[in-house]
N, C-alpha and C positions, 0 to 999 in steps of 0.2 A: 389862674394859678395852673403851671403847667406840671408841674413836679414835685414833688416830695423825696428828701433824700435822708439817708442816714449816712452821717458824716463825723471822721473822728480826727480833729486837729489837735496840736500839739500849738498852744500859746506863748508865744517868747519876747512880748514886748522890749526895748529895750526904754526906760523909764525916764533917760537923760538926754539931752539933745545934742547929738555929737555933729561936729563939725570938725569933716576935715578941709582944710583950706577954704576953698568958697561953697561946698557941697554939702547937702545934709545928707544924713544915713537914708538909706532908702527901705523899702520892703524889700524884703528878702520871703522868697517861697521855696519851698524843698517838700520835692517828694519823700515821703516817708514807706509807702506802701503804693504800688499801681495798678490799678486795673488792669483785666487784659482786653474784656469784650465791654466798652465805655459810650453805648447808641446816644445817651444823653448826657450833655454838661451840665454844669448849674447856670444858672443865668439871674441877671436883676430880674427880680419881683417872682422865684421862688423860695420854696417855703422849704428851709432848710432844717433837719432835725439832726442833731449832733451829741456829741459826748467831744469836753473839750480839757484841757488841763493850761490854767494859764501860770507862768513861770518867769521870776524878774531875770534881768542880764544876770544876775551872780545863782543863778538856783532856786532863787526860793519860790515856794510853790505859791499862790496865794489865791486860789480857786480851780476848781476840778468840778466836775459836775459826774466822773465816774463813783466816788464814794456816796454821791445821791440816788444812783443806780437812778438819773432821771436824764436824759438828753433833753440840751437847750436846743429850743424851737424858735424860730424868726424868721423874715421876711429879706432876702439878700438885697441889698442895692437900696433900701429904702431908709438907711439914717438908724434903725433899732438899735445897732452893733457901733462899736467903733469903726471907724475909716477903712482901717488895717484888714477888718475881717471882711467889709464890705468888697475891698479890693482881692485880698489875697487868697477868697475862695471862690471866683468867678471861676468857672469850664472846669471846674472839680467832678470828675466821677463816681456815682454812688460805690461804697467802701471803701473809696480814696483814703489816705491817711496823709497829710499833709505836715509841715513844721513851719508855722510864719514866724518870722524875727519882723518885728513893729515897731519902728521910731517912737519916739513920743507924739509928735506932731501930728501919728494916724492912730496912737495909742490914747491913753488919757489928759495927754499935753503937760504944760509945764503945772497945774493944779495936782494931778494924780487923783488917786481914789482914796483919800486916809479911810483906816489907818494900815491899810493893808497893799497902796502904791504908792511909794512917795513922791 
């Protein structure tokens, strides 16, 4: 374990499977906040601690881990998280603030989470 970060994304799956023509929706990542002096990225297989707020395509919020005042802890690269976050927060720097937009297919897929992602 090379690292420990505290990291705070901003969740935006989208929950439906869009297709435009033969393509599906991709990840989308966006800086929300940037470091300036960033010696270390995140990498598969550490141990990321975060504050995160997840939100459907139309707004609704449907977990936050800021009103637990508790950051989620896990292991990057290694299946804990969905697809989306294993991907979309690779070479992030500590106090980074990110925004992922997550297909279904890297989000909860065509099942969702009832009763709170459909």
């Amino acid at each position: 374990m090379r690292l420990y970060l505290f990291l705070a994304v901003t969740l935006m799956p989208l929950l439906t499977e869009v297709v435009y023509g033969a393509e599906k929706k991709k990840l989308q990542i966006g800086i929300k906040k940037r470091v300036e002096n960033c010696p270390i990225k995140s990498r598969k297989g550490d141990v990321l601690n975060m504050h995160y707020t997840g939100k459907l395509e139309d707004g609704t919020e449907f977990d936050s881990s800021i009103p637990r005042n508790q950051p989620f802890t896990f292991t990057l690269g290694t299946g804990q998280v969905i697809k989306g976050w294993d991907q979309g927060l690779l070479g992030m720097c500590e106090g980074e603030k990110r925004k992922l937009v997550i297909p279904s297919e890297l989000g909860y897929g065509d099942r969702g989470a009832p009763p709170k992602i459909p």
